[in-house]
C-alpha distance (Angstrom), angle and dihedral (degrees) to the residues before:
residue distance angle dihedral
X1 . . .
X2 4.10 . .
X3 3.71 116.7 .
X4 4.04 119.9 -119.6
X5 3.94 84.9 -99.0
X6 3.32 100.3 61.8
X7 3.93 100.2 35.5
X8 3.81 80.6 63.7
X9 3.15 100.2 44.1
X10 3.75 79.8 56.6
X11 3.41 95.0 55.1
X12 3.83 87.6 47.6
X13 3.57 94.0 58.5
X14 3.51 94.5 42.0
X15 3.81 92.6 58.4
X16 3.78 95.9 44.0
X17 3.61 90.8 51.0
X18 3.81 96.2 49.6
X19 3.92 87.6 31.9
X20 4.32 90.5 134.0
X21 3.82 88.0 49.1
X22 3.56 99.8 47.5
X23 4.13 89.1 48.8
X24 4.22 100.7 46.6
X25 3.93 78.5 41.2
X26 3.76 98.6 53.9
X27 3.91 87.7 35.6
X28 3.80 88.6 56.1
X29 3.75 89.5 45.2
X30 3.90 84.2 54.3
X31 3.30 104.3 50.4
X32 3.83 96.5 41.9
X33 4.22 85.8 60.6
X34 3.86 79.9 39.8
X35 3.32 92.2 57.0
X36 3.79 96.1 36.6
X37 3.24 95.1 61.2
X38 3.92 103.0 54.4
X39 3.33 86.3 47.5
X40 3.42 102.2 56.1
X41 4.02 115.8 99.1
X42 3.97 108.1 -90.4
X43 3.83 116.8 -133.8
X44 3.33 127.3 -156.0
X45 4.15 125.8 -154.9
X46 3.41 127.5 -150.2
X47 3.76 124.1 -173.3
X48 4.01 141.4 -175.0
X49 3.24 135.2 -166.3
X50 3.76 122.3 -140.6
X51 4.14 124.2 -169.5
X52 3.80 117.1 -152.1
X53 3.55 100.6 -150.9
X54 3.98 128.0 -176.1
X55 3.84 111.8 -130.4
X56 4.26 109.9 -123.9
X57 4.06 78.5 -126.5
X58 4.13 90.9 71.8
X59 3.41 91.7 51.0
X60 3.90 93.8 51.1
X61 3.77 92.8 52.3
X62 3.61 107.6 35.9
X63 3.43 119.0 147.9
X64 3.76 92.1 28.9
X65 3.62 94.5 66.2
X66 4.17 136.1 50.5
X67 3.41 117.3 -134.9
X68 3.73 128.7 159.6
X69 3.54 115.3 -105.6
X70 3.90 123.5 -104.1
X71 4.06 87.8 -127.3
X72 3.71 92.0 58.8
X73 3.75 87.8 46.8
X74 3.67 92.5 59.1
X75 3.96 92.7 40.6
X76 3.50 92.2 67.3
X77 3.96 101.3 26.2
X78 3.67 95.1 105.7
X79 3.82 91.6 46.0
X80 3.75 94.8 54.9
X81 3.83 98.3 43.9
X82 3.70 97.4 48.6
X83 3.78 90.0 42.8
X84 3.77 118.3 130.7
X85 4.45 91.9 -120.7
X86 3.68 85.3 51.5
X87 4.09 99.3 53.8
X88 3.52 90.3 36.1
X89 3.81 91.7 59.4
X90 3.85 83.2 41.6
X91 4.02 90.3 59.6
X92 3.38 89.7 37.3
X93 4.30 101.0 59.7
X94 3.61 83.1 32.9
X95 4.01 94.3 64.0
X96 4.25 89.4 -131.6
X97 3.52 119.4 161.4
X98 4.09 100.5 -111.2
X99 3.78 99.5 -160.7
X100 3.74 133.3 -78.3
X101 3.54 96.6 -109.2
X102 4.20 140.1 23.7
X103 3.71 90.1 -97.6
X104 3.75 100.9 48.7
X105 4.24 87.3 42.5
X106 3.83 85.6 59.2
X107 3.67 100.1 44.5
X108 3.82 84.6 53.5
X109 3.62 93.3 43.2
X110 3.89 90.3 53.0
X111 4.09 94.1 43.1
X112 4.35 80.2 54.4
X113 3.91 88.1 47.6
X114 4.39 86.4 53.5
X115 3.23 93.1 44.9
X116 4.12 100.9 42.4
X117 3.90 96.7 83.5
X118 4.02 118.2 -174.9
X119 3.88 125.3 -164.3
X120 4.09 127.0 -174.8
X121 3.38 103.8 -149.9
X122 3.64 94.2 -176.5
X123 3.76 137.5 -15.3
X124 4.08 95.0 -64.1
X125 4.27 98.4 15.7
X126 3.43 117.7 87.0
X127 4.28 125.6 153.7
X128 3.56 130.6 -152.2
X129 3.51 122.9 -150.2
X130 3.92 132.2 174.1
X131 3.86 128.5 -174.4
X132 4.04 122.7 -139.7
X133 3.85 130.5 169.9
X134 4.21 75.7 -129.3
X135 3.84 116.6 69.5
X136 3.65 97.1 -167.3
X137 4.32 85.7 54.4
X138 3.62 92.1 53.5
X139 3.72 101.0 51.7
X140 3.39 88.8 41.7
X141 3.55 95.8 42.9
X142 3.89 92.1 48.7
X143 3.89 93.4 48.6
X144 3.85 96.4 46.6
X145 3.88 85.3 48.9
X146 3.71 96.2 50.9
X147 4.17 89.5 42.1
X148 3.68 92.9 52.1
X149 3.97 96.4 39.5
X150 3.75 88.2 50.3
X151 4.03 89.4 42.6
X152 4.02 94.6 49.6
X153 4.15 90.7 42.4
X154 4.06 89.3 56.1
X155 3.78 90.8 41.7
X156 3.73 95.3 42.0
X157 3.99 90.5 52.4
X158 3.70 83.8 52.0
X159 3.25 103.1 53.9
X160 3.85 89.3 46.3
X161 3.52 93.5 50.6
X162 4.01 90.7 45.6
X163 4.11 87.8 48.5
X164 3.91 93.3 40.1
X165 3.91 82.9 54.0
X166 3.54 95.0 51.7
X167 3.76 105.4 42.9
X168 4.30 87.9 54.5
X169 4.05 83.1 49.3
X170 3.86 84.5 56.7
X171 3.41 95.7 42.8
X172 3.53 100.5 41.3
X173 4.18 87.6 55.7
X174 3.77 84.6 44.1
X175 4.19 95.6 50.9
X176 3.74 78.9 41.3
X177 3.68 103.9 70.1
X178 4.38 89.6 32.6
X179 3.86 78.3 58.4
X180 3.62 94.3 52.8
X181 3.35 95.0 37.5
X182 4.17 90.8 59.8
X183 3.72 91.5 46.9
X184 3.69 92.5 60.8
X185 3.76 96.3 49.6
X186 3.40 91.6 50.1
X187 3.85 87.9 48.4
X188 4.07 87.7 45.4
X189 3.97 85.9 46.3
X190 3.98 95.6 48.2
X191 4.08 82.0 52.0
X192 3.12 97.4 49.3
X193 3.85 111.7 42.0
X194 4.35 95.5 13.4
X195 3.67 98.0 111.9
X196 4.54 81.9 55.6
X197 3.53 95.1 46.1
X198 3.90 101.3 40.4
X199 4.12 79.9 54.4
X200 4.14 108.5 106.9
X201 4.33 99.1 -138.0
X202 3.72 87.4 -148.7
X203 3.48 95.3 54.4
X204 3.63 91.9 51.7
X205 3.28 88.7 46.8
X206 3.32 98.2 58.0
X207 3.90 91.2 42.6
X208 4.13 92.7 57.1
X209 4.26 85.4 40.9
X210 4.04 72.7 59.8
X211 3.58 102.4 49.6
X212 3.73 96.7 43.5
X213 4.43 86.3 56.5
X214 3.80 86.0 50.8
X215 3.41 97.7 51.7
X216 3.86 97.9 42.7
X217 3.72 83.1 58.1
X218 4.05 93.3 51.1
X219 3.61 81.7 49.3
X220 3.76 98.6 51.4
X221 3.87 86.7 45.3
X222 4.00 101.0 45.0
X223 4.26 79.3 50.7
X224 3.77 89.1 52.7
X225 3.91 92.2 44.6
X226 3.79 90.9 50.1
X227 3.32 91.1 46.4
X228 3.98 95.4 51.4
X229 3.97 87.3 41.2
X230 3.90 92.0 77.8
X231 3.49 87.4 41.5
X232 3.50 109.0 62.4
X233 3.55 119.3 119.7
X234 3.78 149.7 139.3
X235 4.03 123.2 -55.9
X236 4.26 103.7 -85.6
X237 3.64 105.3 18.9
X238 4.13 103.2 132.3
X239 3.59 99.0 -160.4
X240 4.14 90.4 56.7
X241 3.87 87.0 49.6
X242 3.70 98.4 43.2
X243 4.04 87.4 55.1
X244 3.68 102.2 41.7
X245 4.05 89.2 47.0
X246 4.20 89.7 52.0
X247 4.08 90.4 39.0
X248 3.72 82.3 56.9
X249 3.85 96.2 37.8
X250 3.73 84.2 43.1
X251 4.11 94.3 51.1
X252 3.96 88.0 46.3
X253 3.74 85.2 60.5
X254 3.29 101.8 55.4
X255 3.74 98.9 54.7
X256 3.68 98.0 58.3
X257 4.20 94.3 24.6
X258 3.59 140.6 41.9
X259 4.41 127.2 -121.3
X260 3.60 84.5 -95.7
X261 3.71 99.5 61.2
X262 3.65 109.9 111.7
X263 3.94 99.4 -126.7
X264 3.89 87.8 43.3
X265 4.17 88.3 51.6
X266 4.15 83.3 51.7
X267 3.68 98.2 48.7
X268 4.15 91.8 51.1
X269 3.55 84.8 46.1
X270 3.74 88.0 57.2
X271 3.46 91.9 48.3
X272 3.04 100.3 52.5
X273 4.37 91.6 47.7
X274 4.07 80.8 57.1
X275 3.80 99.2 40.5
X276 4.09 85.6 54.6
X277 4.16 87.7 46.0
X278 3.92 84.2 51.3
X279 3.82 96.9 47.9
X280 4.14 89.2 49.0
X281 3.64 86.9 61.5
X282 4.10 103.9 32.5
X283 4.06 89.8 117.5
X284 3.64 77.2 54.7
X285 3.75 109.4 37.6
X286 3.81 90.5 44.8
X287 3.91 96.1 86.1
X288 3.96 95.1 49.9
X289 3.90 95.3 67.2
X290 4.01 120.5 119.9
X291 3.83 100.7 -124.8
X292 3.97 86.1 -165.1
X293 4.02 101.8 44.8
X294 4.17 83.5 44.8
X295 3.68 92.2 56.0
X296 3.85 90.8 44.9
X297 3.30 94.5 51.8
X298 3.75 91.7 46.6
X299 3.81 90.4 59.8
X300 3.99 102.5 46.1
X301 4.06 78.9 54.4
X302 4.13 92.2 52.8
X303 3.92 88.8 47.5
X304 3.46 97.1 40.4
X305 4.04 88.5 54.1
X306 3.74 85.0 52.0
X307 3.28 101.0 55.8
X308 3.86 101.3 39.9
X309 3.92 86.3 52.3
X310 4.17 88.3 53.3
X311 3.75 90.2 48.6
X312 3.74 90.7 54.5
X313 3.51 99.4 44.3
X314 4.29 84.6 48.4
X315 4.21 84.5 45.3
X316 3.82 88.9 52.7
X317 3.81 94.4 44.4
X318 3.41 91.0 50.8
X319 3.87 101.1 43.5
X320 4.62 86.4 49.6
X321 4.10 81.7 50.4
X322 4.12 93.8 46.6
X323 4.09 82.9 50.5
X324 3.93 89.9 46.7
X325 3.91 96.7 45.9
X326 4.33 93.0 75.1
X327 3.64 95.2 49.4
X328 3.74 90.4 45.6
X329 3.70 90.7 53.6
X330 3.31 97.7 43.1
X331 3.39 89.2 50.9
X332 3.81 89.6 53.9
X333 3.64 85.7 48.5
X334 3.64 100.9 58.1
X335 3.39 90.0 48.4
X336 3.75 99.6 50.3
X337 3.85 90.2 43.5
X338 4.53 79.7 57.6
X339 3.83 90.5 51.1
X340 3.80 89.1 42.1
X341 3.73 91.9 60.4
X342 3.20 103.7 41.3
X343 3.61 84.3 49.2
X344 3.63 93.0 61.7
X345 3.86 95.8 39.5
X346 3.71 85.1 59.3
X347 3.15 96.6 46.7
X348 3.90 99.8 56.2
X349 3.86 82.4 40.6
X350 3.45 85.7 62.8
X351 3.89 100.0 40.2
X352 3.97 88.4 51.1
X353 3.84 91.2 47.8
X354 3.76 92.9 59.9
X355 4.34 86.5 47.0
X356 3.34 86.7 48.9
X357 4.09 100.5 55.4
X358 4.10 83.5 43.8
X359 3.65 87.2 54.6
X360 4.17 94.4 40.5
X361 4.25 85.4 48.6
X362 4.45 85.6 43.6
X363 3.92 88.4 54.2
X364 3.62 94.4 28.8
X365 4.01 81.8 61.5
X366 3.75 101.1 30.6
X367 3.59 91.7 -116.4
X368 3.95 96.3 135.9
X369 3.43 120.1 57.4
X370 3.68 122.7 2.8
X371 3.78 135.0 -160.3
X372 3.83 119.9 -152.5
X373 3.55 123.9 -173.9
X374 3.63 104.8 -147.6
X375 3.79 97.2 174.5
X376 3.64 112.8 26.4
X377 4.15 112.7 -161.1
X378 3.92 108.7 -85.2
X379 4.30 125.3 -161.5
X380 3.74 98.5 -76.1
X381 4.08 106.6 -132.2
X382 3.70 99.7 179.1
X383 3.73 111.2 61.1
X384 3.82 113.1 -134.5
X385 3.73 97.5 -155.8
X386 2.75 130.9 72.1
X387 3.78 106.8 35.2
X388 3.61 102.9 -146.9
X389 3.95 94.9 -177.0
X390 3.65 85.9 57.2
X391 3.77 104.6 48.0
X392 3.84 90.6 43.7
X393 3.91 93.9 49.2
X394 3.93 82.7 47.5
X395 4.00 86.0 49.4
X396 3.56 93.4 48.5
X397 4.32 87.0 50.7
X398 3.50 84.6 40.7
X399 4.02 103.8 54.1
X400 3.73 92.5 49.4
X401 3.92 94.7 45.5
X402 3.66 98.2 40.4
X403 4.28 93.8 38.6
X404 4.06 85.0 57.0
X405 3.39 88.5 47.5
X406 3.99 94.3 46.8
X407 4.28 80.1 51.1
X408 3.58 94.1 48.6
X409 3.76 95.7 50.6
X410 3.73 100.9 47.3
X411 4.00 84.7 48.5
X412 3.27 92.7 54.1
X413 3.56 100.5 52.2
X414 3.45 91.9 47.7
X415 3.95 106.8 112.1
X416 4.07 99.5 -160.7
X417 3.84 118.4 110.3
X418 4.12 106.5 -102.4
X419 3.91 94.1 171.4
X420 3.92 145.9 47.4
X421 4.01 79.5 -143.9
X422 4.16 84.7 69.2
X423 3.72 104.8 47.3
X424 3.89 95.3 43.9
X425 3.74 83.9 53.4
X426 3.76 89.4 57.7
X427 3.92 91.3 58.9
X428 3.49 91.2 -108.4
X429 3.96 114.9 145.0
X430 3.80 105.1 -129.0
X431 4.01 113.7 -145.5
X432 3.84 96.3 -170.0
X433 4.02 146.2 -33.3
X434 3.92 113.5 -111.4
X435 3.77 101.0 -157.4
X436 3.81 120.1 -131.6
X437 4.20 109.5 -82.5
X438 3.83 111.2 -140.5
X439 3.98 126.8 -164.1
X440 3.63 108.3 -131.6
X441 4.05 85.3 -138.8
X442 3.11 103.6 47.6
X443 4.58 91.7 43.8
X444 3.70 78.9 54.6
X445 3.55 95.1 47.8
X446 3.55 93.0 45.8
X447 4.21 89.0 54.0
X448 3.37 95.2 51.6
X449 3.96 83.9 54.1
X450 3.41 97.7 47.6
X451 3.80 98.4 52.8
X452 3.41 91.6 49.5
X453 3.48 86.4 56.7
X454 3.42 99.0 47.5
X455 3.92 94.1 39.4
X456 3.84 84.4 58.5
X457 3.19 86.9 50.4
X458 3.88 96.0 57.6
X459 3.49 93.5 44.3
X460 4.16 97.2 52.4
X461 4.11 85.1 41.4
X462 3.45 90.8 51.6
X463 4.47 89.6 48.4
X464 3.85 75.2 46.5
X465 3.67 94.3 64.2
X466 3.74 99.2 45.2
X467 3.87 85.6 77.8
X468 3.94 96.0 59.4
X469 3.96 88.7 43.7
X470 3.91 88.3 56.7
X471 3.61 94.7 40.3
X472 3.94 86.8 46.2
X473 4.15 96.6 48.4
X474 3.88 87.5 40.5
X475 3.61 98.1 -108.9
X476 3.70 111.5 166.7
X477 3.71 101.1 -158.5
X478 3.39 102.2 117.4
X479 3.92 91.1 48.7
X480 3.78 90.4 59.1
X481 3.93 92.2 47.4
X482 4.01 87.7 50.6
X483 4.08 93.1 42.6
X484 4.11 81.2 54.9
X485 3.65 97.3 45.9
X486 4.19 90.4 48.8
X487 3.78 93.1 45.9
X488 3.65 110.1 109.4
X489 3.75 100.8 -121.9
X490 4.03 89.4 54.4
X491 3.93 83.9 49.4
X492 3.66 89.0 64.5
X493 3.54 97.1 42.2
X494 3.94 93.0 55.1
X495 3.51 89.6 48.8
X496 3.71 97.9 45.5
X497 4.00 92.2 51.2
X498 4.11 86.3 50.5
X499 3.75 92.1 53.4
């Protein structure tokens, strides 16, 4: 295997002896980059700047107003500008030819899109640049876009605000008459069912605990009465006595006691001993009744009945009514809760409504959020694609890589024996090495020819270089010889002289 040194030195040799090769070569290489990039389609970008800025006025009356915020602005700025309304408008006021069919209009409106870029350069900056083989298109292009973008936000705010207006008008009249509407139920309701919901349940309650005591005690009394009226009798007859005083013992009984109770189980059974002495002698006992007391009696009994069978009719009415006051108020209830919410509904209505027209008169007036142009797109003079100094530099690198390259390959697949190294590595047994002869003549001949060469060479890389130093200092020569050359006129003339 050869060592580093003397693969170089290889390489060395191989370069010097191919020297006029490896310069045309690298020359060619040159020029063809050179050429390449001259020929290559110029671009020109144009760029504006635009400044969102927030009007003192927003600030003063936020919270009354609605405005969209400046971060949702950005968040869909690049969306809206490269949006296929927007260019079309753009082609449109600019008088460009849009495409003769759907497909070629989209193509074009997608080679706009790549070419439209956007940048935020901070949280209200953004630019918006656009590349064109045509200066004067770009500028004008960017401007229109930036006009019209600018023109459609402000009008689109408008119209919001003008529609946002409107709808609350509608739905303010509509929340209106729902309002309206509740009130007079709950009017109708109140006239209806008032006298049951102005009703206090515990009072009531109280008033039927009332009219139950009372008529217990009628009760207790029209049993006492009915008791006495088969008791009435004459002054001094025992038996009458004996029987009144147990119905009244018996009666006693029975309020604090139940018929089980021993002493009220003796008392009955005293009754009833008397009540069977009083039937022995009712022949007898029939002539000592009080016609008068009997008939009094009779009619304490009749009113008592009376009343105890008005108090339960007014204890029934009153216990339906205690069961009808919850459903009446919850009745009332549902229907206030209704008029409630609509209430509030049309009150925010209302609120936003007056925000609204105070946002309609801020956009009306431009008063929100303004856009400022501070750089509006000038005529680009400097192409920024492509960059000439770049490619040729590359072309220089280029020639003298890809020339020794070109050298190294053609050596390489040349077959013929160049060293002793190669035969002896064949197994060959080498006699001896006749060195190469050379004609004095013809060596100088070949000199002569090779600085030539090479002092061509010079010159034409030297012309080479004049077209980096102009593209270096900025000088637009070349541009004006190529904007001469594509005019229409020199067209013609080219192809005339070829014909």
């Amino acid at each position: 295997m050869q060592s580093p040194e003397t693969e170089y030195k290889k390489y060395l040799q191989l370069l010097i002896s191919n020297k006029e090769r490896f310069v045309v070569i690298a020359l060619l290489l040159m020029t063809v980059a050179f050429v390449v990039s001259f020929v290559v389609p110029r671009k020109y970008q144009a760029t504006s700047t635009v400044f969102i800025e927030k009007n003192v006025i927003s600030e003063l009356v936020k919270g009354i107003t609605v405005t969209p915020s400046m971060e949702d602005t950005i968040n869909v700025l690049t969306y809206e500008i490269t949006s296929r309304t927007l260019l079309t408008k753009v082609m449109a006021n600019l008088d460009l030819d849009l495409g003769k069919n759907d497909s070629e209009t989209e193509e074009l409106i997608k080679q706009l899109q790549q070419s439209t870029k956007v940048k935020v350069k901070d949280k209200n900056l953004f630019t918006i640049s656009f590349t064109h083989t045509n200066p004067r298109i770009a500028r004008d292009y960017v401007n229109t876009l930036v006009r019209l973008y600018i023109e459609g936000n402000i009008s689109s705010k408008r119209g919001e605000s003008y529609d946002a207006t409107k709808f609350l008008a509608e739905q303010i009249d509509t929340f209106n008459a729902k309002l309206q509407k509740a009130e007079n139920e709950v009017n109708a309701y109140k006239r209806d069912k008032g006298g049951i919901i102005a009703i206090d349940e515990g009072k009531l309650f109280e008033e039927i605990n009332l009219a139950q005591q009372k008529l217990y005690d009628l009760e207790l009394r029209r049993r006492q009465l009915e008791g006495m009226r088969q008791i009435t009798k004459r002054t001094g007859d025992p038996l009458q006595s004996r029987l009144a005083g147990l119905q009244k013992r018996l009666d006693e009984l029975l309020v604090e006691y139940t018929e089980s109770f021993p002493e009220v189980v003796k008392v009955k059974g005293d009754l009833e001993t008397v009540k069977a002495q009083m039937s022995a002698r009712r022949g007898q006992q029939s002539q000592s009744l009080d016609p008068a007391e009997l008939a009094k009696i009779e009619s304490e009994i009749s009113a008592i009945k009376i009343t105890e069978n008005g108090l339960r009719r007014y204890i029934d009415t009153n216990r339906a009514l205690l069961q009808t006051i919850p459903s009446a108020k919850a009745g009332l209830e549902k229907l206030e809760l209704e008029k409630k919410n609509q209430k509030n509904i049309y009150d925010q209505l209302f609120a936003r409504h007056g925000q609204s027209e105070v946002s309609k008169q801020m956009e009306v007036q431009d008063k929100s959020t303004t856009f400022r142009v501070v750089d509006p797109a000038l005529l680009p003079v400097k192409p920024s694609s492509p960059d000439r100094l770049k490619l040729m530099l590359l072309g220089m690198v280029g020639g003298v890589a890809g020339s020794f390259a070109l050298l190294f390959l053609v050596d390489h697949l040349n077959n013929t024996v160049k060293e002793v190294e190669f035969v002896k590595g064949l197994g060959v047994l080498v006699l001896a090495v006749i060195p190469r002869l050379h004609d004095p003549e013809v060596e100088a001949k070949r000199r002569r020819r090779s600085r030539l060469i090479l002092g061509c060479a010079l010159v034409y890389f030297l012309v080479l270089m004049v077209f980096p130093g102009m593209e270096l200092l900025g000088l637009p020569y070349m541009d004006k010889v190529l904007d001469l050359l594509s005019a229409p006129e020199a067209r013609l003339r080219i192809k005339g002289l070829l014909q």
